[in-house]
C-alpha positions as CSV (number, residue, x, y, z in Angstrom):
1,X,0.0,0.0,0.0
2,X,1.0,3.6,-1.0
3,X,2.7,5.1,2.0
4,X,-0.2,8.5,3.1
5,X,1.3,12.0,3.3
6,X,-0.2,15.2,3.4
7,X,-1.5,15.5,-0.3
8,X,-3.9,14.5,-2.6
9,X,-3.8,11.1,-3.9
10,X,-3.4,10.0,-7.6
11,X,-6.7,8.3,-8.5
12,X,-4.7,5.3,-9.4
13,X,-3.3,5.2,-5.9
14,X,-7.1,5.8,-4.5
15,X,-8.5,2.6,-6.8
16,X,-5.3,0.8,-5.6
17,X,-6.1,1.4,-1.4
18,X,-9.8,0.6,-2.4
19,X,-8.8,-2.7,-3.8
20,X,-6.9,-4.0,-1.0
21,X,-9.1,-2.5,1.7
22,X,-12.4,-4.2,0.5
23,X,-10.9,-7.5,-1.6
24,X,-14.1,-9.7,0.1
25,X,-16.7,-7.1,-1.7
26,X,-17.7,-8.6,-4.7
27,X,-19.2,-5.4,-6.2
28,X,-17.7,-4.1,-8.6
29,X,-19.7,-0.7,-8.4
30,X,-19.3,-0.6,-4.5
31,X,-15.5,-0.9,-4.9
32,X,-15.7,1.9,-7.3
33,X,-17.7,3.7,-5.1
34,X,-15.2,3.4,-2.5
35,X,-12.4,4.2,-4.7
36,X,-14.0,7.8,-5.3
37,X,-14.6,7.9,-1.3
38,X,-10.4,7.6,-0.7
39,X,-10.0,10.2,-3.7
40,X,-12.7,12.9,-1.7
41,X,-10.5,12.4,1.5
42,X,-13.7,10.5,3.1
43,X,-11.7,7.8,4.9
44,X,-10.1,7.3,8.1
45,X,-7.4,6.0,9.1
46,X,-7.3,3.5,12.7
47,X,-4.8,1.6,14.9
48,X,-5.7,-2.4,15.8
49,X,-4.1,-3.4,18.4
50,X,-3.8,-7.2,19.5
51,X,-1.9,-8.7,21.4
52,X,1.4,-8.9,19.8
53,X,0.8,-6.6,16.7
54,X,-0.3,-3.4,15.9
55,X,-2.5,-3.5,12.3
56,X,-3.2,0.1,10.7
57,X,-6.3,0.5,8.4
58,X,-7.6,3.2,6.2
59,X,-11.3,2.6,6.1
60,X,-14.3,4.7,4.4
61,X,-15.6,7.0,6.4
62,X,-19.2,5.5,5.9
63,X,-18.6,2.3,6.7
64,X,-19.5,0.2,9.8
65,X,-17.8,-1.3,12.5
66,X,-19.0,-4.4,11.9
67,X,-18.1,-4.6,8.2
68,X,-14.1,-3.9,9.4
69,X,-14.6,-6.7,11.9
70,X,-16.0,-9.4,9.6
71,X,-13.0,-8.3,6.9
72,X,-9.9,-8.6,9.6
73,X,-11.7,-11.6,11.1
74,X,-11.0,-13.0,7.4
75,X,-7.5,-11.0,6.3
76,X,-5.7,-11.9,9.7
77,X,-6.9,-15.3,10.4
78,X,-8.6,-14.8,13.7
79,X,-10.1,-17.6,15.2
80,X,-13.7,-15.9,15.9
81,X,-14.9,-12.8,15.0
82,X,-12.9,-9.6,17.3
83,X,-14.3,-7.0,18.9
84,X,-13.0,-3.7,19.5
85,X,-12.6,-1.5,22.2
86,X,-11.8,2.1,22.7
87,X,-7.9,2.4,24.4
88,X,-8.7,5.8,26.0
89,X,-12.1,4.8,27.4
90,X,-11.9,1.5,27.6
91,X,-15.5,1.2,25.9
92,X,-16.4,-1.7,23.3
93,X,-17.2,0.0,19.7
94,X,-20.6,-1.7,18.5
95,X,-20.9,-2.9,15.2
96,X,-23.5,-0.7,13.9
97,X,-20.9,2.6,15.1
98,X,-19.6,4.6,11.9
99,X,-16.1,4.4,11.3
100,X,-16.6,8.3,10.7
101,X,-18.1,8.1,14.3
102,X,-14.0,7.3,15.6
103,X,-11.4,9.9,15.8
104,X,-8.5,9.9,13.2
105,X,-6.1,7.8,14.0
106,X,-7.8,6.2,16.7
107,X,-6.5,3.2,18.5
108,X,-9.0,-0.1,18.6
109,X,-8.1,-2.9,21.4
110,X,-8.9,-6.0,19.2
111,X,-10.0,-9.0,21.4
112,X,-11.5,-12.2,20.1
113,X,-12.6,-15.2,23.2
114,X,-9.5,-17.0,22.0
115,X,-7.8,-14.3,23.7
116,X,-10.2,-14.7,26.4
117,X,-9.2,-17.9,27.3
118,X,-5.4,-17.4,27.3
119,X,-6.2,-14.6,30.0
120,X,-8.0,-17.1,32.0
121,X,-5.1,-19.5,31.9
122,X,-2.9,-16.4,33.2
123,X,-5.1,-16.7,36.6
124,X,-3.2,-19.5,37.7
125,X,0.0,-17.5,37.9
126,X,-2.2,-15.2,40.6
127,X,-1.5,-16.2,44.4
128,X,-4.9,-17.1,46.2
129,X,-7.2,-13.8,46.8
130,X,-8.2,-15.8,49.5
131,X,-7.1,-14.0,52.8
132,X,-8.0,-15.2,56.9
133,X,-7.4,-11.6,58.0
134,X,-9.6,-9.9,55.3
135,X,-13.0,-10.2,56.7
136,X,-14.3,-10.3,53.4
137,X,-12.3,-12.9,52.1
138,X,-12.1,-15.3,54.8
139,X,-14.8,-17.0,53.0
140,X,-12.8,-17.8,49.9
141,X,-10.1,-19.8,52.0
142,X,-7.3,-20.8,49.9
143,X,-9.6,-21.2,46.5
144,X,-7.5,-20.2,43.3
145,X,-7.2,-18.2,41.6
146,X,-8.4,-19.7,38.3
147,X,-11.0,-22.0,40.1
148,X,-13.8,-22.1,38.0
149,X,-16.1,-20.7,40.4
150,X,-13.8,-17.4,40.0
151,X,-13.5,-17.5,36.8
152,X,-17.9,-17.7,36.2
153,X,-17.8,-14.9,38.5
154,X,-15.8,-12.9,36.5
155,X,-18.0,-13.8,33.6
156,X,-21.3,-12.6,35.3
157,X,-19.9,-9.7,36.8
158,X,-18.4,-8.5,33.7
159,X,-21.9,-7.9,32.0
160,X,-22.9,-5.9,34.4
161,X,-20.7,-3.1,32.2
162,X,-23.4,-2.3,30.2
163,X,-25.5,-1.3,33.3
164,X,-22.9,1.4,34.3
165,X,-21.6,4.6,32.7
166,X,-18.4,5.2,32.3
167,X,-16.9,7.4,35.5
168,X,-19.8,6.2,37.6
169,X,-20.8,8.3,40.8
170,X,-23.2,7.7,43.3
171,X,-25.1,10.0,44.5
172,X,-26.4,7.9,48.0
173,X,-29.2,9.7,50.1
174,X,-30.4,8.3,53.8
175,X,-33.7,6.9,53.6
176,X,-35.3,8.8,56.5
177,X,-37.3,5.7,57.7
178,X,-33.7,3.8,57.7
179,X,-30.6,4.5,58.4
180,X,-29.2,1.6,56.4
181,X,-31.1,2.2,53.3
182,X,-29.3,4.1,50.2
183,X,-30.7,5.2,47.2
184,X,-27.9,5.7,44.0
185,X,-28.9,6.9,40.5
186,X,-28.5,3.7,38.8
187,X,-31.2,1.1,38.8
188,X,-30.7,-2.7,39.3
189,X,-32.3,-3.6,35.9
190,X,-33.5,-7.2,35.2
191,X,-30.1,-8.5,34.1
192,X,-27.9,-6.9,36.4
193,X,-30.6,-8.5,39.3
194,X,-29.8,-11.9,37.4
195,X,-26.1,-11.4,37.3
196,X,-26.6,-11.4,41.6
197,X,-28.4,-14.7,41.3
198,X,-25.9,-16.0,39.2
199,X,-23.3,-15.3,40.8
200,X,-25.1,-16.5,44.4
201,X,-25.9,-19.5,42.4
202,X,-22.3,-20.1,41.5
203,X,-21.3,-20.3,45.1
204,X,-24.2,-22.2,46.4
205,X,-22.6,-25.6,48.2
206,X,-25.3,-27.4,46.6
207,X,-25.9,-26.6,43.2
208,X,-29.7,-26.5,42.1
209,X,-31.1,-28.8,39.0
210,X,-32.1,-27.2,36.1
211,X,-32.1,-27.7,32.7
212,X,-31.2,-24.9,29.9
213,X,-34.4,-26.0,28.4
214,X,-36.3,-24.7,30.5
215,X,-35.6,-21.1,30.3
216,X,-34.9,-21.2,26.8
217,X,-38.1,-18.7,26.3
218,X,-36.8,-16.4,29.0
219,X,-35.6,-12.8,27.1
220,X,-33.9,-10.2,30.3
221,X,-33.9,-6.5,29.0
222,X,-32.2,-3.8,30.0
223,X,-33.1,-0.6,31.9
224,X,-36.6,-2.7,33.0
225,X,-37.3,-3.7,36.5
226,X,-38.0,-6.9,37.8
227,X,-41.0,-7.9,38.9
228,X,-41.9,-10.6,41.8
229,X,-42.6,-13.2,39.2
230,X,-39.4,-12.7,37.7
231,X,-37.6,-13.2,40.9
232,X,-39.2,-16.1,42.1
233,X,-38.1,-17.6,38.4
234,X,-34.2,-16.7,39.5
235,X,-34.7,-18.2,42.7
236,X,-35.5,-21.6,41.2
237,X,-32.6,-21.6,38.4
238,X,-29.6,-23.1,38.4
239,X,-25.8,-21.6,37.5
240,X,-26.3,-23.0,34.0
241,X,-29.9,-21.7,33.2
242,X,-28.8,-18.3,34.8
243,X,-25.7,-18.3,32.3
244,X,-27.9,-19.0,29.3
245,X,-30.8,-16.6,30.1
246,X,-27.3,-14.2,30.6
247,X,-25.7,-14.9,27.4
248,X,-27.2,-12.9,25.0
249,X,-26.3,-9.6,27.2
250,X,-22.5,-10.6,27.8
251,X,-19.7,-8.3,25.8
252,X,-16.5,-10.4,25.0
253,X,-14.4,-7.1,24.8
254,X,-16.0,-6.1,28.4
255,X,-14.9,-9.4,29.9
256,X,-11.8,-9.3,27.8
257,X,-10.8,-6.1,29.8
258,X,-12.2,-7.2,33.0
259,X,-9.8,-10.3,32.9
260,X,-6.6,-8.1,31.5
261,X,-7.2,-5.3,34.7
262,X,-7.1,-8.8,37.0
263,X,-3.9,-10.3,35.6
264,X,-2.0,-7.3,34.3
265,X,-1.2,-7.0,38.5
266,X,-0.1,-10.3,38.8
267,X,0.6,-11.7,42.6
268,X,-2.0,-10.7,44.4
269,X,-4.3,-9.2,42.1
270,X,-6.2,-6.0,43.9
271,X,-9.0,-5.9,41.1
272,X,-9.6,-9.7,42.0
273,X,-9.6,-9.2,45.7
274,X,-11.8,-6.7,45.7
275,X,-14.5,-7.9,43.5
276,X,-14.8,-11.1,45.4
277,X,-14.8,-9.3,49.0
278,X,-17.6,-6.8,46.9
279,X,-19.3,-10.0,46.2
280,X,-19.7,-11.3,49.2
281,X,-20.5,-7.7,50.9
282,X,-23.3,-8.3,49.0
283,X,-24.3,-12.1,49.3
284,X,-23.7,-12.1,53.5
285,X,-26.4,-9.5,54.0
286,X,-28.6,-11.3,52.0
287,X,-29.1,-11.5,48.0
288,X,-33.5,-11.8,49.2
289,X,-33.3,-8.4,51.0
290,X,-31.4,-6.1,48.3
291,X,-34.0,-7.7,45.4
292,X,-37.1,-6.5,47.6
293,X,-36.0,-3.6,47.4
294,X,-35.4,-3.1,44.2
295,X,-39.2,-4.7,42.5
296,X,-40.8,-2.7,40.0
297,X,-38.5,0.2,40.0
298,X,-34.9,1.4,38.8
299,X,-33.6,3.3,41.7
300,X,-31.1,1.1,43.4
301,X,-32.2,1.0,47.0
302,X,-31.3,-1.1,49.8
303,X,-28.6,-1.9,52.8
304,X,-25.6,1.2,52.2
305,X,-23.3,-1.8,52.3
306,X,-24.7,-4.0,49.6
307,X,-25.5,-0.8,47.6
308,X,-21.7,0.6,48.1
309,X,-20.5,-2.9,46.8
310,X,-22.4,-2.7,44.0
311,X,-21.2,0.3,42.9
312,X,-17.6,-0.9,43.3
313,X,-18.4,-3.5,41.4
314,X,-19.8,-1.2,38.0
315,X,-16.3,0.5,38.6
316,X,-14.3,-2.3,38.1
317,X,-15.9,-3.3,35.3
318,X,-16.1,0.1,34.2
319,X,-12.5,1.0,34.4
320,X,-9.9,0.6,31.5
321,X,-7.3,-1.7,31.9
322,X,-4.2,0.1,31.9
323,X,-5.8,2.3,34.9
324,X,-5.6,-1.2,37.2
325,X,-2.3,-1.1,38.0
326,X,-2.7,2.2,40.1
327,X,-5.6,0.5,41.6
328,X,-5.3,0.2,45.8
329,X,-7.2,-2.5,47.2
330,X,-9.8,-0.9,49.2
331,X,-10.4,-2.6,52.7
C-alpha cells in the first residue's frame, strides 16, 4: 500500500487502497464507489491493536464497524470474530458505530474469546485472593485463583458493564425511615438483578437442577425492572440456566478487559480481591433483602453496604485496563 502523506492522492493510488481495503466485496460498483470515497478524503485512518501486533487501516468514512470486523476476522486469520474496544475509554465500539463516528487515528483494542481464554489460563499464575485476615475474604479460604467458580464470576460480573456509565458516581441519600437504606442513581435492571443470582448461584454448596431447556423462552432487557414473578423464576434456576438466560447480554471485549485489569497485576491481584470481597459484601447480607428492594422500579435502594459494593463493582468493570495497576485494594 502507497505510504499517506499530506497530499492529494493519484486516483490510481485511490482505486489501488480501495482494492486491498475491500478485496471480500464482490461489487464491482461498491469498490468503485469506494475508490472515489479515498480520492474525496472520506476515509479514516485507525490503529488495531492485539496482542502482539499493531494493524493500521484506512477505512471509508461511511462504513460500519462491523463490516471492518468481519473483513480482519477474514484478512488476519482470527479464530472468531474480534471486537473492539476504545484504548482511551476502555468502551467496546458496537458494530452498527460509523467508522466516521472514531477519531482519526484512533486506536482499537482487538479482542477475540480465543484471547479470552489465554487470559483465564494467566489466573493461575495469581496467588490465592483468598485471605483469613480480610473479613471479606475469609470465606474464599485458599480457593484459586483460576477455580472455575472465580472464573464464572468474572464472567457474570463483567456484564454488568453495560449497566454502568463510564466514571460512575453515586449519589447515596439516607432513607429517613432507615438509616441503612441508600438510594444511588442507577437502577438494578433485570439483568444486572440476574447477574446477583448468578453469581449466588455459583457459590451455592449445593448446586440446584435445572435444565437450559427450561428457560430457553426467558428474554432479560435492560433498563426494565424486575417484577416478583421474575424473581421467584431466578430463585428456582440453576448456574447454567442463569448463564444462558445471561448470554445474550455478555460483551466479550468487556470481559476481555475485566480479565486483562485482573492479571496485568499479577501476585496478588487488587482488582480480583476486591471484587470477590464486593461479592460477598453483597451475598452475606442477603441476595432476598437487596431484590425486595429493588421490584418494579430502577432506583437502586437497599442496605448502604450492599448498595456501596455494587457500585464498586460497576467501577471495576467500568475501568480501562491500563488504569488497574494504580488501583489500591480498598479494605
Amino acid at each position: 500500500m502507497p505510504k499517506l502523506h499530506n497530499r492529494k492522492l493519484t486516483s490510481g493510488e485511490c482505486r489501488k487502497i480501495a482494492e486491498e481495503r475491500v478485496f471480500c466485496v464482490q461489487s464491482r460498483d461498491l469498490n468503485l464507489e469506494m475508490a472515489e470515497s479515498v480520492e474525496n478524503g472520506e476515509m479514516r485512518t485507525l490503529f488495531i491493536c492485539t496482542f502482539t501486533d499493531h494493524i493500521q487501516v484506512l477505512e471509508p468514512t461511511a462504513s460500519d464497524v462491523g463490516a471492518l470486523k468481519t473483513r480482519l476476522h477474514i484478512e488476519q486469520s482470527f479464530q472468531d470474530r474480534p471486537c473492539f474496544i476504545r484504548e482511551d475509554e476502555g468502551v467496546e465500539v458496537e458494530d452498527c458505530e460509523l467508522v466516521g463516528d472514531l477519531p482519526e487515528g484512533a486506536r482499537l483494542i482487538c479482542i477475540t474469546s480465543h484471547r479470552v481464554s489465554i487470559m483465564e489460563a494467566k489466573m493461575a499464575k495469581l496467588q490465592s485472593p483468598g485471605d483469613q485476615y480480610q473479613k471479606y475474604l475469609r470465606w474464599l479460604g485458599a480457593v484459586a485463583a483460576d477455580d472455575p467458580r472465580i472464573l464464572q464470576t468474572v464472567w457474570a460480573v463483567s456484564i454488568l458493564h453495560q449497566s454502568a456509565r463510564p466514571n460512575f458516581n453515586f449519589n447515596f441519600a439516607s432513607d429517613a425511615g432507615d438509616e441503612n437504606c441508600a438510594v444511588a442513581e442507577e437502577g438494578l435492571d433485570q439483568v444486572s438483578i440476574a447477574v446477583l443470582f448468578a453469581v449466588y448461584a455459583i457459590w451455592q454448596k449445593y448446586a440446584k437442577d435445572g435444565a437450559i431447556h427450561e428457560c430457553a423462552d426467558m428474554e432479560l432487557q435492560r433498563n426494565v425492572p424486575v417484577t416478583s414473578s421474575l424473581v421467584k423464576n431466578f430463585e428456582k434456576m440453576s448456574w447454567s440456566c442463569l448463564q444462558h438466560v445471561l448470554s445474550p447480554h455478555y460483551g466479550v471485549g468487556a470481559h476481555a478487559n475485566l480479565l486483562k485489569s485482573i492479571v496485568g497485576q499479577g501476585g496478588a491481584s487488587a482488582v480480583l480481591r476486591t471484587l470477590l470481597a464486593e461479592v460477598e459484601q453483597i451475598l452475606c447480607r442477603g441476595l432476598a433483602g437487596l431484590v425486595k428492594c429493588n421490584i418494579d422500579k430502577l432506583k437502586l435502594s437497599g442496605h448502604s453496604r450492599q448498595t456501596g459494593a455494587y457500585g464498586s463493582l460497576l467501577n471495576l468493570v467500568c475501568m480501562p485496563a491500563d488504569q488497574a495497576s494504580k488501583m489500591e485494594e480498598v479494605d
